[in-house]
N, C-alpha and C positions, 0 to 999 in steps of 0.2 A: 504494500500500500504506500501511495506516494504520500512525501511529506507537506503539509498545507502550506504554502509561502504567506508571506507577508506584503506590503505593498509595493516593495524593493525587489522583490525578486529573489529574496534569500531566505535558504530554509530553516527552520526555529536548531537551533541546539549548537548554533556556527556552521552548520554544514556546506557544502560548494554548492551553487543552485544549478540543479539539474533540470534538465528538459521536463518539461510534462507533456504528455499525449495523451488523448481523447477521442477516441467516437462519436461524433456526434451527429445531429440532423440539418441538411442543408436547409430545411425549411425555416429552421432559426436563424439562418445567418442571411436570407432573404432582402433588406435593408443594405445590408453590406454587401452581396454579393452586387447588388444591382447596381453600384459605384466603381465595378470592375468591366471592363471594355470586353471581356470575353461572355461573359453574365449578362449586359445589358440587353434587357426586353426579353429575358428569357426567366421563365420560372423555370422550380424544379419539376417538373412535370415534363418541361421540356428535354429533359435529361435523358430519356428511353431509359426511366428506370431507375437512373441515379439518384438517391436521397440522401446516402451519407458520404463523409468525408471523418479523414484523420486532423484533430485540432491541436499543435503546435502552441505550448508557452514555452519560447525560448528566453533563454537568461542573455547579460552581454555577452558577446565573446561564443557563445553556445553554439555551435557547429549545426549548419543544417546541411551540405554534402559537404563531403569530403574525399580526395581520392583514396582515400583507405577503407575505404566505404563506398562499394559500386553501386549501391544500390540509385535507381533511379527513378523519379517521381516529378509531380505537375504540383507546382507551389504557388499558392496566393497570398500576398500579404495582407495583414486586415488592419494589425497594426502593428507600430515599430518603423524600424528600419534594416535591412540586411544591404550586406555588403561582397562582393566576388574577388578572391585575390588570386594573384598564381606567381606561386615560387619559380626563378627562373636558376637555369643552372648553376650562375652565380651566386647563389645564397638570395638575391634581392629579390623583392616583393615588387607584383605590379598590379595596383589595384584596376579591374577590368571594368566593374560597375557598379552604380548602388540600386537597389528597389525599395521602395518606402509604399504606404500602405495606398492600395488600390490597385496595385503593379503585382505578375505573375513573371515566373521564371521557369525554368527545366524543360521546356520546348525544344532547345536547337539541342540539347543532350537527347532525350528521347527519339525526336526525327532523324535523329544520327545513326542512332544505336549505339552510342561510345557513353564509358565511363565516366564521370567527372575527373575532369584534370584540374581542376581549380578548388579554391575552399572560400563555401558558401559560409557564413556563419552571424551572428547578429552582433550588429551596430549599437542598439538600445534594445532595453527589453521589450519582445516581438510576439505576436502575435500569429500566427501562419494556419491556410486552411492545404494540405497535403492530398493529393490523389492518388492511388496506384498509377502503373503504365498501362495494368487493365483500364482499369476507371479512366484515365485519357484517351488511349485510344477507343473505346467505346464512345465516347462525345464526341469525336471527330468525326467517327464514321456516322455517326445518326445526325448530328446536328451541322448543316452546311453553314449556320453562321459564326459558330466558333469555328470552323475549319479557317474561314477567311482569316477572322482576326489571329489566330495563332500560328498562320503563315504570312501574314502581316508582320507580324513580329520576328519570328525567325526571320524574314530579311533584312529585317532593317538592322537587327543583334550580327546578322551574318556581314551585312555590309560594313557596317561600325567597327566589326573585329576584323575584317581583312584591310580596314585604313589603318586600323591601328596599329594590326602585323608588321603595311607595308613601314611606316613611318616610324617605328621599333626597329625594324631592318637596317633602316636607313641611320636610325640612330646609333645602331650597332657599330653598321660600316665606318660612321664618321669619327665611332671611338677607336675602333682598330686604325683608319687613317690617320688621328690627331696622335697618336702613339707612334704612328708610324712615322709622324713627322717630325716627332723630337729628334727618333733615329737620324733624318734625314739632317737634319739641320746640323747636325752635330758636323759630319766635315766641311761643308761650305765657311762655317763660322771659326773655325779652327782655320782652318787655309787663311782666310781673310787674318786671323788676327797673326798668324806668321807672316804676311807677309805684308803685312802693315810695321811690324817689327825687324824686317829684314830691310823694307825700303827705309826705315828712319836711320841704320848703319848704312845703309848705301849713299844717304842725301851726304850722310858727314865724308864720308870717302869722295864724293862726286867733288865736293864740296874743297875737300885737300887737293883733289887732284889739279880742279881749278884754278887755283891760287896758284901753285905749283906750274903751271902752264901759263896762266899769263906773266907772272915773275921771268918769262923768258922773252925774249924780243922775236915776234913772228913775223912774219915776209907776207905779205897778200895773197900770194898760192897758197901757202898755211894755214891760212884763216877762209880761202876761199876752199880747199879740199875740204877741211872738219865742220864747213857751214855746208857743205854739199851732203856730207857722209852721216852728221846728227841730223841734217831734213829726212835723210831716206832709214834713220832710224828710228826718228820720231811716226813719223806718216805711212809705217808698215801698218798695213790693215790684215793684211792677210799674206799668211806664208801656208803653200803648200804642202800636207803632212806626210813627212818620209816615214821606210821603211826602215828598221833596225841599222841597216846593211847601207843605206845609201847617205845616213845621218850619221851612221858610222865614220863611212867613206868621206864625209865631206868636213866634218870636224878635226881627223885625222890630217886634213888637206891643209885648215886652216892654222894647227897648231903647228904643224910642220914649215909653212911659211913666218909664221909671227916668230918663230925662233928663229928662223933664217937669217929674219929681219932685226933680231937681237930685240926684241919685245919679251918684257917680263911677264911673267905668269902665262905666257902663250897657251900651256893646253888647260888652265883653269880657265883664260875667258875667250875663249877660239867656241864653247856650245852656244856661248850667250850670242855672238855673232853670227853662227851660224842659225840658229835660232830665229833672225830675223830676216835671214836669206841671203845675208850678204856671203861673197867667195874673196878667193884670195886678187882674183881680177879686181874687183871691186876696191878696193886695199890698196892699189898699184901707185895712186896719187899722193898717197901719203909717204910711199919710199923714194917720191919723186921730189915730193916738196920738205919731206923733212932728214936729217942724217940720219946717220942708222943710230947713231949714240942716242937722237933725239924723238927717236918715233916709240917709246915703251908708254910715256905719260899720255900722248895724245890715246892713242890706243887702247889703254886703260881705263882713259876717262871716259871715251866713245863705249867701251864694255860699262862700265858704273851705269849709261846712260839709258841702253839698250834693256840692262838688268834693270832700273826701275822703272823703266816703261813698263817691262814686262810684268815687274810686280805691282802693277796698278793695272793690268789688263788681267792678275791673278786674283786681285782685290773684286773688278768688277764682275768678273765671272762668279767669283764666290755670290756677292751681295746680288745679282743675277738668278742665280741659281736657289737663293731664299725666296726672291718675288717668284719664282717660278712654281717652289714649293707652296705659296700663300694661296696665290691665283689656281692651283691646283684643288687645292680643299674647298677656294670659293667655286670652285666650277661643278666642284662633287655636288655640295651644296646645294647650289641653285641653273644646274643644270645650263651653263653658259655652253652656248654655240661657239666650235672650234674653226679654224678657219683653215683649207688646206695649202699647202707651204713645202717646200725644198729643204729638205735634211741632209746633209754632208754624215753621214756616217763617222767616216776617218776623221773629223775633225773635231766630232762629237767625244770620240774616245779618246782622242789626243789631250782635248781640255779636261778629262777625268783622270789621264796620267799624272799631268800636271799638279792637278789638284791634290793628287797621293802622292807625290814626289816626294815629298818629307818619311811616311808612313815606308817609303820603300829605300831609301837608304837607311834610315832606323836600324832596318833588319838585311840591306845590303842585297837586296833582293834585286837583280835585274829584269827589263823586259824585252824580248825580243819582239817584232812588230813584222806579220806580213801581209802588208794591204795588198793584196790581191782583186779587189774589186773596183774596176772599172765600168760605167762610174760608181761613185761608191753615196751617191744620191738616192733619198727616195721621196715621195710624194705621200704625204699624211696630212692629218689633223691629227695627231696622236701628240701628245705631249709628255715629256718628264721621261724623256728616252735616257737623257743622263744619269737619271738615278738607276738605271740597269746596269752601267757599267760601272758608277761607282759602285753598288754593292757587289756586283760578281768580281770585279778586280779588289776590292775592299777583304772580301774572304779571300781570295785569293793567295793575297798577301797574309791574310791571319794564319791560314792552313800551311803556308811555306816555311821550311824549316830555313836560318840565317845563312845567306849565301846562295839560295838557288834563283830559279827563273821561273817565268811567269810567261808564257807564248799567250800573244794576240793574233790571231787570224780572221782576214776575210776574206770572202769568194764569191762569185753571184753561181746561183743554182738556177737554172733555166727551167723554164715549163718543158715538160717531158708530152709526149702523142698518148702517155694514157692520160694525161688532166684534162680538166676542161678546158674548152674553148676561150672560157671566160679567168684560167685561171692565168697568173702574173710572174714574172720574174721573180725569184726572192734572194735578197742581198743575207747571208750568213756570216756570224757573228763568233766564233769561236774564242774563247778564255780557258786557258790550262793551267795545273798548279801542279806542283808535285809533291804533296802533300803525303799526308797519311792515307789518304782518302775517308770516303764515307762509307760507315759499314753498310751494307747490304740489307739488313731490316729496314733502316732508315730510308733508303731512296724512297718508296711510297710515299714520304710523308714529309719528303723537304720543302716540298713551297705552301704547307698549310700553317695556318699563322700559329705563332707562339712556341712553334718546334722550333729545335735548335739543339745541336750537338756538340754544342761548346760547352766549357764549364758551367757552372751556376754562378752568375752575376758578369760573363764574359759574353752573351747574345741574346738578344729580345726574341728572337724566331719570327722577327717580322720580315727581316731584308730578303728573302728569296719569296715570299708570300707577295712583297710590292714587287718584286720584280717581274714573278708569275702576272700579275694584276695586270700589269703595263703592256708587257710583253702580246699579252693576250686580246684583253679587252678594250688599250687603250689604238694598237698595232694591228690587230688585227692578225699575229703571228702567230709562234710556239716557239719553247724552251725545253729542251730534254737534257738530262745531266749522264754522262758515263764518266762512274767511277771503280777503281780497282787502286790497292796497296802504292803510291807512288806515283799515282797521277787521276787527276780528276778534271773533266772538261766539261765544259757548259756550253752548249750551242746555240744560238738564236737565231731564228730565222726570221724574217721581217719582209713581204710583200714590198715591193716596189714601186708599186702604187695603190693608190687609196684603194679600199676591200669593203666600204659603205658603212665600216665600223664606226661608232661615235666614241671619241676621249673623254 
């Protein structure tokens, strides 16, 4: 025998206040039921039958489904308030909806035939009239006016919960993006603050060498070759991106003359020259207008000049490459329209060398580069291609033991007579490591987010998750990894022209 409550909802002696249920007659609840949109204008008579119902006092907090409890039932509130929540995998709560009195529930459960996945349970203390699934579906099938209204409502419950899915999805995505962009931002802003750091030693070095140079008496060929040779240092926009082998070849060129020429530090700043495209032809006016005693300062200063251009063109890429990240998330966002545009592949990767350049002498790691693809252009609206390379070269680098190598390749793969008519070129993207490799359980499950085969507190398990993203959705491409003990390569392949994908 249940215990009699009081006006609170709690039972005499301290006890927890439990549920009460009752049998009772719909005929009494007549007044109230006829306040209920599935009930209006309909007696009990209208029922085929039906006269009773289960009556529900629930307490606060008092569970009326639950998924540990499948059972399922047709609920009316008469009074009170209830409320629907659902645990999500994360431990957090997402409340789904409220009903307060005159409002029914357990329709889109029953029309389903699924379990409750959510917990039902009371707001304030409730009042509640309960049907079996017999006793509903019996009213359904006899009466066509609640048939209406209780598919009235499962749609409009059905449509409310698939906006709410999508836009939980969406919020989902935005926190695995907004995580993903801490990652991201981390070496642009690094980069930026080295070599914001490097160009304030360069200014004071440019700055000695200056001094040092005018303190000598120059000839108007002197001044007219290093105002010809700083213009064409200054006003390099674009320098074509070599191969390992031909950057090799031509640095080698440049140091080997500047020592000829009795120029100090010849093969430290013979890259930074070559760099900007200049050869040793280029150079000839300077052994012409200056002695050989006297051509190491001019020389040097022209390298001081070249290196902090360059690190303010390493500056702007970085802070570049954050707007790029911003405008990315705003695009997620709010779905901005891409515009399609000419990508330089090799030059793409090149500015991601760069970018790690620090990260790869660190650990002394070299890289060899064989652009193979001509051209090495493709046609998108895909955006944040940079962030593929930095992360695959990023690991790369982490997976490489001190002192090895790192192979860049690329190639174009041509449409083959089994593809379609409609299918395109695609420009391939190879990155090898020689690594320990990735074990073999793992490869299934390297570009799903939050995995990661690094230490604990050494990878977020997002950077092959965006790069899969990008690679795919933004490219319109594919990415497959093959790895084994002492080498691991990552390939990319990338359409050559737009594939109707949206970024």
């Amino acid at each position: 025998m249940n215990q009699p409550e009081d006006s609170a909802g709690r039972t005499h002696m301290g006890e927890v206040p439990q549920t009460i249920t009752e049998t009772v007659e719909l005929g009494d609840f007549a007044e109230q039921l006829s306040k209920v949109a599935i009930f209006a204008d309909l007696t009990p008579e209208d029922l085929c039958g039906l006269s009773r119902a289960e009556l529900l006092h629930i307490p606060v907090d008092g569970a009326i489904l639950d998924p540990t409890d499948p059972v399922l039932a047709y609920f009316i509130v008469l009074e009170g308030e209830v409320s629907a929540d659902r645990v999500e995998k994360d431990g957090s709560v997402f409340r789904l909806g409220v009903a307060k009195a005159g409002e029914s529930f357990g329709e889109v459960l029953l029309l389903a035939g699924k379990p409750p996945t959510v917990r039902v349970f009371a707001t304030s203390p409730s009042i509640l009239l309960r049907f079996s699934e017999a006793d509903f579906w019996n009213m359904m099938s006899c009466q066509p006016s609640i048939r209406k209204v209780v598919l009235s409502h499962m749609a409009q419950r059905m449509q409310a919960y698939q906006a709410e899915a999508a836009h939980r999805e969406k919020l989902v995505s935005l926190g695995t993006l907004a995580a993903g962009l801490m990652h991201e931002l981390h070496n642009p802003g690094s980069a930026a603050k080295r070599a914001a750091s490097q160009l304030r030693a360069n200014l004071l070095r440019l700055q000695e060498l200056s001094f040092r140079f005018c303190d000598r008496k120059t000839t108007p060929e002197q001044v007219s070759c290093m105002r010809d040779l700083q213009a064409e240092a200054i006003s390099h926009a674009h320098v074509t991106a070599m191969s390992s082998l031909e950057q090799s070849d031509a640095e080698e060129a440049m140091a080997e003359w500047l020592e000829s020429a009795g120029v100090e530090n010849a093969y430290k700043i013979a890259p930074s020259l070559v760099g900007i495209g200049l050869n040793p032809k280029a150079l000839e006016c300077t052994r012409e207008a200056f002695a050989n005693d006297g051509l190491s300062d001019p020389l040097n200063w022209l390298e001081s000049l070249v290196s902090s251009v360059s690190l303010v063109d390493s500056i702007e890429d970085s802070v570049t490459r954050v707007s790029d990240l911003v405008m990315a998330v705003k695009k997620f966002a709010y779905d901005d329209r891409c515009t399609l545009r000419s990508v330089d592949v090799h030059d793409s990767i090149q500015s991601t060398l760069t970018m790690l350049g620090h990260k790869l002498r660190l650990k002394q790691v070299s890289v060899t580069k064989h652009f193979d693809a001509s051209p090495a252009s493709i046609q998108t609206s895909g955006v944040a291609l940079s962030q593929v390379w930095t992360n695959l070269v990023d690991n790369a680098i982490d997976a490489s033991p001190d002192g090895a190598q790192i192979e860049v390749r690329t190639w174009l793969e041509p449409k083959t007579l089994s593809t379609t008519a409609l299918a395109e070129d695609h420009l391939c993207i190879s990155i090898t490591d020689h690594g320990i490799g990735i074990p073999a359980e793992s490869l299934e499950r390297i570009f799903e987010p939050f995995y990661t085969t690094k230490p604990v507190g050494k990878g977020t398990g997002l950077g092959l998750e965006i790069v899969h993203r990008i690679v795919t959705q933004s490219f319109g491409g594919k990415i497959v990894v093959d790895s084994q003990p002492g080498r691991t390569e990552f390939i990319v392949s990338l359409p050559r022209q737009e594939t109707g994908v949206t970024c």
